[in-house]
C-alpha positions in Angstrom: -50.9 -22.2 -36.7 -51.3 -20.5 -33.2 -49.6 -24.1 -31.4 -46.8 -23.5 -34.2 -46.4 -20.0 -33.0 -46.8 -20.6 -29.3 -43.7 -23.2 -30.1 -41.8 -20.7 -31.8 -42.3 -18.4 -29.3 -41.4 -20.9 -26.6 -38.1 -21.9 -28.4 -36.9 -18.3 -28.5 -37.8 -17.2 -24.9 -35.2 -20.7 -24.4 -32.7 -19.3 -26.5 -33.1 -15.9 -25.1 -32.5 -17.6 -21.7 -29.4 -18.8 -22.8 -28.0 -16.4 -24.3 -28.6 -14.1 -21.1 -27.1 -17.0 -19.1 -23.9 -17.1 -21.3 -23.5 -13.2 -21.5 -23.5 -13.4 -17.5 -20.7 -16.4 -17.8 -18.7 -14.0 -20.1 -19.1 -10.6 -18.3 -18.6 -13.1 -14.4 -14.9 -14.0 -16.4 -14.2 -11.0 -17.7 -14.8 -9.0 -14.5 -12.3 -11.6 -12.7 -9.8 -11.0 -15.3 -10.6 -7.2 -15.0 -9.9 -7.6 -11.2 -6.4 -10.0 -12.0 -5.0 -7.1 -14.0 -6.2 -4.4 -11.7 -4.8 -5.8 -8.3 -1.5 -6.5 -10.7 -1.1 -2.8 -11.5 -1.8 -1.5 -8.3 1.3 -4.3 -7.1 3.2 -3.1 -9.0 2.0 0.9 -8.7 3.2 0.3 -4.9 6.4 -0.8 -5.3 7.3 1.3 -8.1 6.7 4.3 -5.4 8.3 2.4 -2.5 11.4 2.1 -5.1 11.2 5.6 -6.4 11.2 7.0 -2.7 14.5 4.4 -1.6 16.0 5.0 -5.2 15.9 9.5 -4.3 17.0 8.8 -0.6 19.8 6.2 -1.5 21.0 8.1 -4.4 22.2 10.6 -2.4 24.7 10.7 0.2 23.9 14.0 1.6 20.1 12.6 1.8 20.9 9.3 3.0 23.4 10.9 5.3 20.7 13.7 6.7 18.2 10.6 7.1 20.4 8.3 8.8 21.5 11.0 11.6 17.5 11.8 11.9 16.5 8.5 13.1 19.5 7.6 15.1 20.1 11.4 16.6 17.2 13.9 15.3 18.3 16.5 18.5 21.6 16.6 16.9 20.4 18.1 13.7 19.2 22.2 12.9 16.0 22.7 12.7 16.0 22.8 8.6 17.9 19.4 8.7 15.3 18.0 10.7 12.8 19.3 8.6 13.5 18.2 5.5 14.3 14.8 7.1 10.6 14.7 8.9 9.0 15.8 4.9 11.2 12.8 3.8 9.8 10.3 6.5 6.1 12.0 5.8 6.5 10.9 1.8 7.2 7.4 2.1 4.3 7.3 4.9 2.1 8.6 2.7 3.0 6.2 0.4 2.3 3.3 2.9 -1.0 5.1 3.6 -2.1 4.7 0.3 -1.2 0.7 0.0 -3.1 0.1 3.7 -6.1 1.9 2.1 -5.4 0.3 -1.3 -5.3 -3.4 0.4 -8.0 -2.8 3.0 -10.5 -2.5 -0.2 -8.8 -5.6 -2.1 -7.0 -3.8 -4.8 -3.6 -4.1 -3.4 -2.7 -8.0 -1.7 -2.6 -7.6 2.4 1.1 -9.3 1.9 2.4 -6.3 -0.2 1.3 -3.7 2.2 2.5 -5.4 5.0 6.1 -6.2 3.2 6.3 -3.1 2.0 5.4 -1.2 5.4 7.5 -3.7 7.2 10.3 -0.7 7.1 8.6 1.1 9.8 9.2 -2.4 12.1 13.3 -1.4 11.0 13.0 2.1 12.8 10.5 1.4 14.7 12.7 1.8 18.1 14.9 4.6 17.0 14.5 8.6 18.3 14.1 10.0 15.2 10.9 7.8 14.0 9.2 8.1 17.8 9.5 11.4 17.4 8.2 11.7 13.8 5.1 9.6 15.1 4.5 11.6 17.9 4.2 14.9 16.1 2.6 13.8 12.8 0.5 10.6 13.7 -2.4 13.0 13.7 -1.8 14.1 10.0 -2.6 10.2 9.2 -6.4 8.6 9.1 -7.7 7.1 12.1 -7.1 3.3 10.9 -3.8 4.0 9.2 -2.8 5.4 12.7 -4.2 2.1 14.3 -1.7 -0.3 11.8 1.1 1.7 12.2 0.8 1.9 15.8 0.4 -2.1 15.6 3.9 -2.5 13.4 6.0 -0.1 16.6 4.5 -2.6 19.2 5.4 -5.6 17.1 7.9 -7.8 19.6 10.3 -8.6 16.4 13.4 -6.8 16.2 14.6 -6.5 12.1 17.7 -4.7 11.7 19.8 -4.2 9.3 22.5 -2.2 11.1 22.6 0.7 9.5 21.2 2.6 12.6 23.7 1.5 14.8 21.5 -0.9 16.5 23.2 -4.4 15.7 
């Protein structure tokens, strides 16, 4: 009777062992699939932003108009103009800071970020953004600083002409 339990016994400790086996297969899928839908929100999290910001600064011509003169003349602007253009700059920066830190951990795909912040390479050579980099880079974290810096050395010239830079 004791051989009889000693098999039973040895028979459940193999079934336990598979069972613990499968569970690990499940949760292993599960967690990729967990990851799948996370990295899609946060895709889509940081274009939605991206969008909002271009949809608020496009949708107005007196905002599109203020921006415009900022990057291509920011000394010919008042103070408040200025201002409100630099704040403007400042959100969608903040915005790229959050999808550099968001892809540096994996959530966010490298390729968004770096299509995303590829607007900064647009401006990159214009007064108004050297001088919004030289007076609020410090606001920015260390490695943000360090990619953004990277994008205004970048050799490529994209332009779409709206700066007067054709």
């Amino acid at each position: 009777m004791n051989e009889k339990l000693s098999d039973y016994s040895s028979i459940a400790e193999i079934i336990s062992a598979v069972a613990i086996v499968l569970s690990l297969i499940f949760v292993g899928v599960q967690l990729q699939e967990n990851t799948k839908a996370t990295r899609a929100d946060s895709a889509i999290s940081a274009s939605t932003a991206t969008a909002q910001w271009y949809i608020a600064l496009g949708g107005s011509a007196e905002n599109s108009t203020l921006f415009r003169n900022f990057v291509m003349q920011p000394e010919a602007l008042t103070k408040e103009q200025r201002f409100q253009a630099v704040m403007n700059l400042h959100a969608i920066l903040l915005i790229f800071q959050n999808n550099f830190y968001l892809a540096s951990e994996g959530t966010l795909d490298a390729k968004m970020k770096d299509s995303i912040a590829e607007a900064v390479v647009v401006i990159k050579d214009q007064p108004g953004w050297r001088l919004y980099w030289k007076e609020r880079r410090a606001i920015f974290l260390p490695e943000f600083q360090a990619y953004i810096d990277e994008l205004t050395k970048a050799e490529r010239k994209v332009s779409l002409g709206i700066y007067g830079d054709n």
